[in-house]
FIVOTI-56254 format. One line per field, with one value per residue: residue in three letters; x, y, z of N, C-alpha, C in turn; residue number from 1. Coordinates in steps of 0.05 Angstrom, whole numbers, plus 5000, padded with zeros to 4 digits. Example, Ala and Ser with C-alpha at 12.3 -4.5 7.8 and 13.67 -1.06 7.14 Angstrom:
# residues 2
rest = (ALA | SER);
n_c1 = (5264 | 5257);
n_c2 = (4886 | 4955);
n_c3 = (5156 | 5142);
ca_c1 = (5246 | 5273);
ca_c2 = (4910 | 4979);
ca_c3 = (5156 | 5143);
c_c1 = (5264 | 5258);
c_c2 = (4934 | 5001);
c_c3 = (5156 | 5157);
nr = (1 | 2);
***
This chain:
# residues 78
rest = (UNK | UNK | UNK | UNK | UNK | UNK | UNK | UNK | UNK | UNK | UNK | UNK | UNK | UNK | UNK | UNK | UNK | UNK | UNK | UNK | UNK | UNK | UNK | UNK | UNK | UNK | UNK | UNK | UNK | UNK | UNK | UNK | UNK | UNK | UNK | UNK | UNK | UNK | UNK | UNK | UNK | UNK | UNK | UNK | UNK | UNK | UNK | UNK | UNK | UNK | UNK | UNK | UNK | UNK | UNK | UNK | UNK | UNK | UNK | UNK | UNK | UNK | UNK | UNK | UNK | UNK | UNK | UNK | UNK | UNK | UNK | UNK | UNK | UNK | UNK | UNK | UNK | UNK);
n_c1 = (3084 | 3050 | 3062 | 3111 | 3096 | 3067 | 3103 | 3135 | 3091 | 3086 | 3135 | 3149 | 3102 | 3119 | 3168 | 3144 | 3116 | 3161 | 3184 | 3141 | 3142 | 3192 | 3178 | 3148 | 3183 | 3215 | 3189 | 3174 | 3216 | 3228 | 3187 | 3193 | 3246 | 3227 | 3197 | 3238 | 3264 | 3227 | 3221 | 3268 | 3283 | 3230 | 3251 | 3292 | 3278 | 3239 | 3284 | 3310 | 3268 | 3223 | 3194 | 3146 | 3146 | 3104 | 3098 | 3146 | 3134 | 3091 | 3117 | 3156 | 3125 | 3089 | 3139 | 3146 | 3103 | 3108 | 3145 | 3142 | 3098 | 3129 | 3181 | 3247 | 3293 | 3289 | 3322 | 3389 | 3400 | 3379);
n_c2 = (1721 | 1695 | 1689 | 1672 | 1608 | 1605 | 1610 | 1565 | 1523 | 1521 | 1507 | 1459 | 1436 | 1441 | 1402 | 1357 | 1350 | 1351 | 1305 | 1269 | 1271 | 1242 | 1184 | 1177 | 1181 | 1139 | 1093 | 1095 | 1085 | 1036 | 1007 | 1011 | 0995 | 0934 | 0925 | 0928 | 0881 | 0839 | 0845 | 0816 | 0775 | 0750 | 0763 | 0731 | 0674 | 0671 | 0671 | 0622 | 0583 | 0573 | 0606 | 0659 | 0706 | 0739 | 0745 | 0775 | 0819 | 0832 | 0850 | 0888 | 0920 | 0940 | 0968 | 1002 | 1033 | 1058 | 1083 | 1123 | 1145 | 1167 | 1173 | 1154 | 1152 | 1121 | 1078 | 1108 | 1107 | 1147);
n_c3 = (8511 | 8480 | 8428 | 8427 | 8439 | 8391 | 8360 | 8365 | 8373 | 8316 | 8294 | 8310 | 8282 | 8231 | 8236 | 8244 | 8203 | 8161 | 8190 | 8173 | 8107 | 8106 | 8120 | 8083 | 8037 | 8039 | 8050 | 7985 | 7967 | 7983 | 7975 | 7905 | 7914 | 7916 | 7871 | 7838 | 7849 | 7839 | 7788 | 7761 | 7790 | 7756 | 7716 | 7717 | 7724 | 7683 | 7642 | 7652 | 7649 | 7687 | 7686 | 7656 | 7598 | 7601 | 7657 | 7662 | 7644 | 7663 | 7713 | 7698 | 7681 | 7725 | 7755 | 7722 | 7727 | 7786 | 7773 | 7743 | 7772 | 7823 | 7808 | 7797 | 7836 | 7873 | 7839 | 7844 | 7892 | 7916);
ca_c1 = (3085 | 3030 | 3079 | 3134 | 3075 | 3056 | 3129 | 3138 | 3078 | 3092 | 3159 | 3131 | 3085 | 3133 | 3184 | 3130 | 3113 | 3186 | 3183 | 3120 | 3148 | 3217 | 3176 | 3135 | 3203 | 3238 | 3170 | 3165 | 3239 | 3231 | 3167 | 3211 | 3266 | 3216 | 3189 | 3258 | 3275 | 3210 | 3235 | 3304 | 3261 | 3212 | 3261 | 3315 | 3256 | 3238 | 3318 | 3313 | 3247 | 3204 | 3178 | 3142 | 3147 | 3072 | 3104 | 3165 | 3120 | 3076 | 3130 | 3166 | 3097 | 3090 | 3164 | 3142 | 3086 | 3120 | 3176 | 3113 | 3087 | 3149 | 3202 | 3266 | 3305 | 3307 | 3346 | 3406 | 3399 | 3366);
ca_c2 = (1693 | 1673 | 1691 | 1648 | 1591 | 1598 | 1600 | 1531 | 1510 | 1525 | 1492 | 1425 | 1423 | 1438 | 1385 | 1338 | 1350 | 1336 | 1264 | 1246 | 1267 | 1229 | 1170 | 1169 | 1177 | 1115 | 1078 | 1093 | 1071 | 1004 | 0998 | 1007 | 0975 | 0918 | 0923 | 0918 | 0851 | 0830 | 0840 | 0813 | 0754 | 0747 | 0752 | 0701 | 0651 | 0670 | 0654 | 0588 | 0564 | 0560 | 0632 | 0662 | 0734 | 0750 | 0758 | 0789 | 0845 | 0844 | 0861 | 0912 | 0951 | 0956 | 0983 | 1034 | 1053 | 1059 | 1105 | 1146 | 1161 | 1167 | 1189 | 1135 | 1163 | 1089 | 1073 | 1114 | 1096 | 1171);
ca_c3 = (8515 | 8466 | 8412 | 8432 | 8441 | 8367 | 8345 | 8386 | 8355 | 8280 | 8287 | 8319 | 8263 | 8211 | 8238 | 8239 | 8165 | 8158 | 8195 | 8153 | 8091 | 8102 | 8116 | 8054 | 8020 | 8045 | 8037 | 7956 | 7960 | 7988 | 7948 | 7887 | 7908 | 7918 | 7846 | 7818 | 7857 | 7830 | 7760 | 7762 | 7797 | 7739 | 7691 | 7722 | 7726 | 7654 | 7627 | 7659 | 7633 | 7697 | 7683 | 7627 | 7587 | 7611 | 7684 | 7663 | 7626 | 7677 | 7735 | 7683 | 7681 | 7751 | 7757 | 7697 | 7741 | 7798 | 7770 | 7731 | 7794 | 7842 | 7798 | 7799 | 7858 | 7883 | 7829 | 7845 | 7920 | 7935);
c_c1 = (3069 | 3046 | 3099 | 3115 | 3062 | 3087 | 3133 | 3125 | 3074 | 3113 | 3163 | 3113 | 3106 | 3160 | 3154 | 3119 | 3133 | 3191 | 3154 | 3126 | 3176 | 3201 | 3159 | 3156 | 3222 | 3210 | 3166 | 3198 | 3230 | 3202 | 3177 | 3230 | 3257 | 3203 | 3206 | 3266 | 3249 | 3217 | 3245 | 3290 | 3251 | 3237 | 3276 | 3304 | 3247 | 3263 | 3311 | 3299 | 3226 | 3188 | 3168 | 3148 | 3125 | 3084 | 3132 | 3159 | 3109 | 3094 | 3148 | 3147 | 3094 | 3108 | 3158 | 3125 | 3091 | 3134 | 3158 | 3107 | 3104 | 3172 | 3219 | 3295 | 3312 | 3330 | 3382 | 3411 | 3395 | 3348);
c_c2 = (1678 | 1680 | 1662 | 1620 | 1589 | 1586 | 1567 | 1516 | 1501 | 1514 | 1458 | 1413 | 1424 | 1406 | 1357 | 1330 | 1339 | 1305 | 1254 | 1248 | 1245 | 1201 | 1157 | 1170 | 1149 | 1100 | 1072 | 1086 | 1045 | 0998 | 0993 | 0994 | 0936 | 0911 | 0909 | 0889 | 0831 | 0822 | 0822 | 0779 | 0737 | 0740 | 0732 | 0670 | 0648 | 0656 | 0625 | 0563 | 0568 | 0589 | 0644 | 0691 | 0746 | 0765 | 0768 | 0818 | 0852 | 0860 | 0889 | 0937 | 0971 | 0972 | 1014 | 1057 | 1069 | 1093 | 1122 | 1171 | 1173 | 1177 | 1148 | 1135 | 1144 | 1081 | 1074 | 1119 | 1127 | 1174);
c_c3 = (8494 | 8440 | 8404 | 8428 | 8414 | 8355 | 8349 | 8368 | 8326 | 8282 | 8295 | 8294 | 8241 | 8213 | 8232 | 8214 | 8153 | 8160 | 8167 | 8123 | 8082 | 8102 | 8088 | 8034 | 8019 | 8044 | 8008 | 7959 | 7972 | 7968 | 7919 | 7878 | 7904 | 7887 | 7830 | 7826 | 7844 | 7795 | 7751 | 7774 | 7772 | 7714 | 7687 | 7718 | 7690 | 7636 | 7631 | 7652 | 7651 | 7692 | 7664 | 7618 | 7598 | 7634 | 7696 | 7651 | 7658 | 7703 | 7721 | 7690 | 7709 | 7755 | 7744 | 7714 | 7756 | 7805 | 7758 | 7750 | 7810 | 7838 | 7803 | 7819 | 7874 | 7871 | 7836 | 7877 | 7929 | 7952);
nr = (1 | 2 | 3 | 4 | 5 | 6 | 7 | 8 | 9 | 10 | 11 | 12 | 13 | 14 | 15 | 16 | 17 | 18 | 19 | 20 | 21 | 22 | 23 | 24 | 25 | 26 | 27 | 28 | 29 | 30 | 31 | 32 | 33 | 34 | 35 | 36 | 37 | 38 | 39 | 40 | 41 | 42 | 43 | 44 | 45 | 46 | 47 | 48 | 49 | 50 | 51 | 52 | 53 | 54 | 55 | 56 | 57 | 58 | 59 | 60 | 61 | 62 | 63 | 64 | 65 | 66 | 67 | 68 | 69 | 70 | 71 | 72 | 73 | 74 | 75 | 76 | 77 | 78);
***
């Protein structure tokens, strides 16, 4: 019985490793995807006049970081 009762237990924890890694995955995607609208933002505002290059660099960087750290797996909607 105390067999079965570890198995149980090792597969509870492993699924649960599972949920917390899926959600740190779909978090650095919306974090990302959030970078890039930031961009695309920055830069649309830049074209137009009311925005400057400073805070179309500066939202690029972040993105750079971003994708550094996280890989770019938002990108291609992974």
């Amino acid at each position: 019985m105390a067999g079965f009762l570890d198995r149980a237990k090792e597969q509870a924890q492993s699924a649960l490793n599972q949920g917390k890694q899926k959600v740190d995955e779909v978090q650095q995607q919306r974090a990302g995807n959030d970078l890039l609208k930031r961009l695309g933002a920055a830069y649309y505002a830049e074209r137009r006049g009311s925005g400057t290059p400073d805070a179309t660099q500066q939202a690029l960087s972040a993105l750079e970081a971003h994708i550094a750290t996280h890989g770019d797996g938002f990108l291609r909607g992974v």
